[in-house]
MARZA-744345 format. One record per atom (N, C-alpha, C, CB): x negated, y, z negated; residue in one letter. Coordinates in steps of 0.1 Angstrom, whole numbers, plus 2048, in hexadecimal, padded with zeros to 3 digits. Each point is the difference from the previous one (the first is absolute). Glycine has a CB too. Layout:
residues N
XYZA/...
This chain:
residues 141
E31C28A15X/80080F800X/80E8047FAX/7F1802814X/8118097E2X/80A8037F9X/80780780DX/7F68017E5X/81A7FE816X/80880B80BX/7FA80D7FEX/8197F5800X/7E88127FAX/7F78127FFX/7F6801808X/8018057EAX/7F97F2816X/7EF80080CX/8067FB80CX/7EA7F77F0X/81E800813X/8037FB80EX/80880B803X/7FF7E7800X/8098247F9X/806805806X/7FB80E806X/80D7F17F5X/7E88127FFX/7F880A800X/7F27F8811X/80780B7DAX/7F77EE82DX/7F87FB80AX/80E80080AX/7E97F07F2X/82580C80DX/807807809X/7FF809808X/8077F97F5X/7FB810801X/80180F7FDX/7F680480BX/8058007E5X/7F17FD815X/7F3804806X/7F97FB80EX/7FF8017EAX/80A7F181BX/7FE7FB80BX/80A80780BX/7F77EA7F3X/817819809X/80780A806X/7FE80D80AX/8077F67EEX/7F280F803X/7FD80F802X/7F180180AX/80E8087E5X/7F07F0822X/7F37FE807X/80180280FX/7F97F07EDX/7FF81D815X/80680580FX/7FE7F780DX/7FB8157F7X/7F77E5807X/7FA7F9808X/7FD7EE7FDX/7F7819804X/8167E37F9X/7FB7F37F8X/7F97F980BX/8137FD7EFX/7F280281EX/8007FA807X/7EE7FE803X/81C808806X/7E18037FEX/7F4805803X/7F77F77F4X/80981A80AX/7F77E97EDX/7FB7FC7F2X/8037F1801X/8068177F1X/8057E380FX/8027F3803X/7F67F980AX/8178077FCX/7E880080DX/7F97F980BX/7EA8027FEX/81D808814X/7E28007E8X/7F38007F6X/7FC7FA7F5X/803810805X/80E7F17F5X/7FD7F47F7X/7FE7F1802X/80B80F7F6X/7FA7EE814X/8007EF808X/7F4801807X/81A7FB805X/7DF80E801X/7F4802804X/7F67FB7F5X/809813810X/7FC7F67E6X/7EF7F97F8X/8027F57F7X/7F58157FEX/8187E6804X/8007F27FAX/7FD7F480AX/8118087EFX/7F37FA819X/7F97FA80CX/7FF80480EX/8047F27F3X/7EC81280AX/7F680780BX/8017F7810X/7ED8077EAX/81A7EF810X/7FE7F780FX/8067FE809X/7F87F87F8X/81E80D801X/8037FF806X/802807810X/8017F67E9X/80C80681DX/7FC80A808X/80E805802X/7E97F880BX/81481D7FCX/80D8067FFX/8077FF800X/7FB805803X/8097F2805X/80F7FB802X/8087F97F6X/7F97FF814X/7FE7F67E2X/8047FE7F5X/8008077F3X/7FB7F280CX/7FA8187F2X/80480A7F5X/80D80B806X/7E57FE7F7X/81F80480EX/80D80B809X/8097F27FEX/7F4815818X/80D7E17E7X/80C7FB7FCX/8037F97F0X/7FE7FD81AX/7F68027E3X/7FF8007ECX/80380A7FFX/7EE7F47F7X/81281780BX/80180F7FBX/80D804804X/7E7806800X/8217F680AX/80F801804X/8057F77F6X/80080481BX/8007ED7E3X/8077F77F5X/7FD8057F4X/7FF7EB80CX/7F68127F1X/7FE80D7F4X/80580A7F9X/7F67FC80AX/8058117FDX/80180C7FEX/80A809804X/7ED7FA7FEX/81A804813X/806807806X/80F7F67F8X/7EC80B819X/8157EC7F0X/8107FB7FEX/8027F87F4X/803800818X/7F67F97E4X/7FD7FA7F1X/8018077F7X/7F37F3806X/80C81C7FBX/8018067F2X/80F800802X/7E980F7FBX/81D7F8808X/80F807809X/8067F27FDX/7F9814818X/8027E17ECX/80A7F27FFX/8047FF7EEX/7F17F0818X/8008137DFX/8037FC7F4X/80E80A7FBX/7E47F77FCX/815812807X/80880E7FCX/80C7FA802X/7F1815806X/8107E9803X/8127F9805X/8077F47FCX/7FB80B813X/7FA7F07E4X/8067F67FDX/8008067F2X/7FA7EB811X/7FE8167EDX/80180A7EFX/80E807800X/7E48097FDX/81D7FF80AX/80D806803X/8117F97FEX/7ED809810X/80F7EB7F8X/80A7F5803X/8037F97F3X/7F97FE818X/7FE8007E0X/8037FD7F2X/8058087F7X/7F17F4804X/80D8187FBX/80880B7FAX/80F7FE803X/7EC811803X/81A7F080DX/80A7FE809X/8077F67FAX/7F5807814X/8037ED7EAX/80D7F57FDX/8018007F1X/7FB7EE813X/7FE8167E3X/8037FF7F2X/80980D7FDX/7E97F37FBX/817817812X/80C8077FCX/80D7F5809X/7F181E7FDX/8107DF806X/8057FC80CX/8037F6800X/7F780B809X/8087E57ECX/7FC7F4806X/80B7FB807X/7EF7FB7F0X/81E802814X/808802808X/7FB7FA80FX/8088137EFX/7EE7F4816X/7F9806809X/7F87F6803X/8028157F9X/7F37E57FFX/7F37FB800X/7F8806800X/8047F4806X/7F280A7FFX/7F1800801X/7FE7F980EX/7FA7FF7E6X/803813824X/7FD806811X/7FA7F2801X/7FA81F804X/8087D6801X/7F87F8808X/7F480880DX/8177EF7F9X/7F281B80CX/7F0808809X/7FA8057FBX/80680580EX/7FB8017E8X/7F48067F7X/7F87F57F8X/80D8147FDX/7F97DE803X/7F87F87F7X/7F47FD80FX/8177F47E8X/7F3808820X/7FA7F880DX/7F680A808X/8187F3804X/7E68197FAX/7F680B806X/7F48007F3X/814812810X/7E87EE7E3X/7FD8017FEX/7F27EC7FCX/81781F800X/7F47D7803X/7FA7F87FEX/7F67FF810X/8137F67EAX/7F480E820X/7F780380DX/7F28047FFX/815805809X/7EC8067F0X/7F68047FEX/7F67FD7F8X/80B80A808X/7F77EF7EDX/7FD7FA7F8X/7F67F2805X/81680C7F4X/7F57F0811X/7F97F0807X/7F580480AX/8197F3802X/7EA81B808X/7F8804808X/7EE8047FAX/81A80780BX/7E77FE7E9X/7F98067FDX/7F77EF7F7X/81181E802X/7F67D87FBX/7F87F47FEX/7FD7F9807X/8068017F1X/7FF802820X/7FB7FC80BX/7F0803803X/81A801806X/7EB80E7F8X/7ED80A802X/7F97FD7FAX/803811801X/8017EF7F2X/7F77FC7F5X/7F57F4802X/8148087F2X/7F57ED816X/7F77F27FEX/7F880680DX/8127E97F3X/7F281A814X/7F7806810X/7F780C7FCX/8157FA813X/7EE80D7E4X/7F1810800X/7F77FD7FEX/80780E7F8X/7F37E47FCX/7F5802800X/7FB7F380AX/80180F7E7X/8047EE81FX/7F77F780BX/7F880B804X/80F7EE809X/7F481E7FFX/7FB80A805X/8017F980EX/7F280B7EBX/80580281FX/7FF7F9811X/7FA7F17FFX/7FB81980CX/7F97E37EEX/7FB7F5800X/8077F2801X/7F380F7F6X/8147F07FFX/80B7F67F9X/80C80080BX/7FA8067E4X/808808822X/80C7FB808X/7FB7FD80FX/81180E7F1X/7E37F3810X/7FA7F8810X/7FF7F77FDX/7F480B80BX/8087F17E6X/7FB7EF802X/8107F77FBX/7E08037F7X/82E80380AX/8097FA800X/80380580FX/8057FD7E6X/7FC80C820X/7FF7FC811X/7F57F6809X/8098177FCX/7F07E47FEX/7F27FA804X/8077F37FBX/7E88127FDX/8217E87FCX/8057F67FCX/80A7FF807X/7F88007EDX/81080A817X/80D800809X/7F37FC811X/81A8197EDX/7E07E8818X/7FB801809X/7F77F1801X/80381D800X/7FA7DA7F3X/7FF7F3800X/80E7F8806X/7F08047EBX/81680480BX/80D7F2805X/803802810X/8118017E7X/7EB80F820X/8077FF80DX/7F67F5807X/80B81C801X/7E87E27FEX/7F47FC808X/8027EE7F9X/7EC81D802X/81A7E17F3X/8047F17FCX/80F7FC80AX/7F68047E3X/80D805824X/80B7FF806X/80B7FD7F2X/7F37F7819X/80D8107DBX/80C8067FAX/80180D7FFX/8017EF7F5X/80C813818X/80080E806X/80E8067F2X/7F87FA826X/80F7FB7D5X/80E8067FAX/7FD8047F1X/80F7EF810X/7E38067EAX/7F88087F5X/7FA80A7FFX/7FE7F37FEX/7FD81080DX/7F980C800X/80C80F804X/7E77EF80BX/82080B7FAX/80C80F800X/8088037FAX/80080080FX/7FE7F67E2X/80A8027F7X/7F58097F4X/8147E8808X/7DF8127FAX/7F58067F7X/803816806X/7E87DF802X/81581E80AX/7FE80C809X/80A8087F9X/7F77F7818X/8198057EDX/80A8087FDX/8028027F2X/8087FA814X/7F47FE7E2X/8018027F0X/7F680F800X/8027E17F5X/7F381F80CX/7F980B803X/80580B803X/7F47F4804X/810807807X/807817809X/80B7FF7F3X/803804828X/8087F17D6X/8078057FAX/7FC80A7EEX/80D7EB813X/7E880D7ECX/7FC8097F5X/7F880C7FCX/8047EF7FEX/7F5811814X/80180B800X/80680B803X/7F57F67FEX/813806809X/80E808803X/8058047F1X/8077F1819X/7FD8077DCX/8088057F6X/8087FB7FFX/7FA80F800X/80F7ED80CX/80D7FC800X/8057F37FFX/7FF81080AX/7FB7EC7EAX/8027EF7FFX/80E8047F4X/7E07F0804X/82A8097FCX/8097FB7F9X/7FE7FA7F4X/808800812X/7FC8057E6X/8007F57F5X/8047F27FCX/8028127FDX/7FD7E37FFX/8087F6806X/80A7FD7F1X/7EC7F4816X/8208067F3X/80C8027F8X/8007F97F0X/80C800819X/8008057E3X/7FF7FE7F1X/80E7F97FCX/7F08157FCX/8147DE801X/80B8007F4X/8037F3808X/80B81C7F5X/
């Protein structure tokens, strides 16, 4: 995409009263399966704080090329890759839909009945944590 169009789809993603709203419709009809709780948190990484993160890192690059002295905001780099990562966390989990994610609790619930209780709660907790959102990125350098 040329800069004039990305900036002109900026522009236009900005000035949008209800992204949010729209966001979450939009994750709705890309996948019908998931469930609320996971489109309300694609649409927060996303739409709500994912935009605002780029913006601020966009920002922060302006900042240090006036600036370089300074660097380049490690929190603005570090909020925006959060979300980022978060959002390729969803990704691999939306389109299981409800189905796909019972039959990875149905696997966590083998290992408990195989008597591997420490497999199954690391399966379990990988889950909430992704659907929670709040998974970390894992480190870099």
């Amino acid at each position: 995409m040329e800069r004039s169009s990305a900036l002109e789809m900026i522009t236009a993603l900005i000035a949008r009263p209800e992204v949010m709203a729209e966001a979450r419709e939009a994750f709705r009809l890309k996948y019908p399966d998931a469930p609320p709780e996971m489109i309300d948190t694609a649409a927060f990484h996303v739409c709500q704080d994912g935009i605002d993160a780029a913006l601020e890192w966009i920002a922060n690059i302006e900042l240090f090329l006036r600036s370089p002295s300074k660097g380049l905001n490690y929190g603005s780099t570090w909020h925006l890759v959060y979300h980022l990562y978060n959002w390729l966390q969803f990704q691999a989990l939306l389109p299981l839909g409800r189905a796909g994610i019972v039959e990875h609790l149905r696997d966590a619930q083998v290992c408990i009945d195989e008597e591997s209780p420490d497999a199954a709660k690391q399966s379990i907790q990988l889950l909430i944590d992704q659907f929670t959102g709040d998974v970390g990125p894992p480190g870099v350098g």
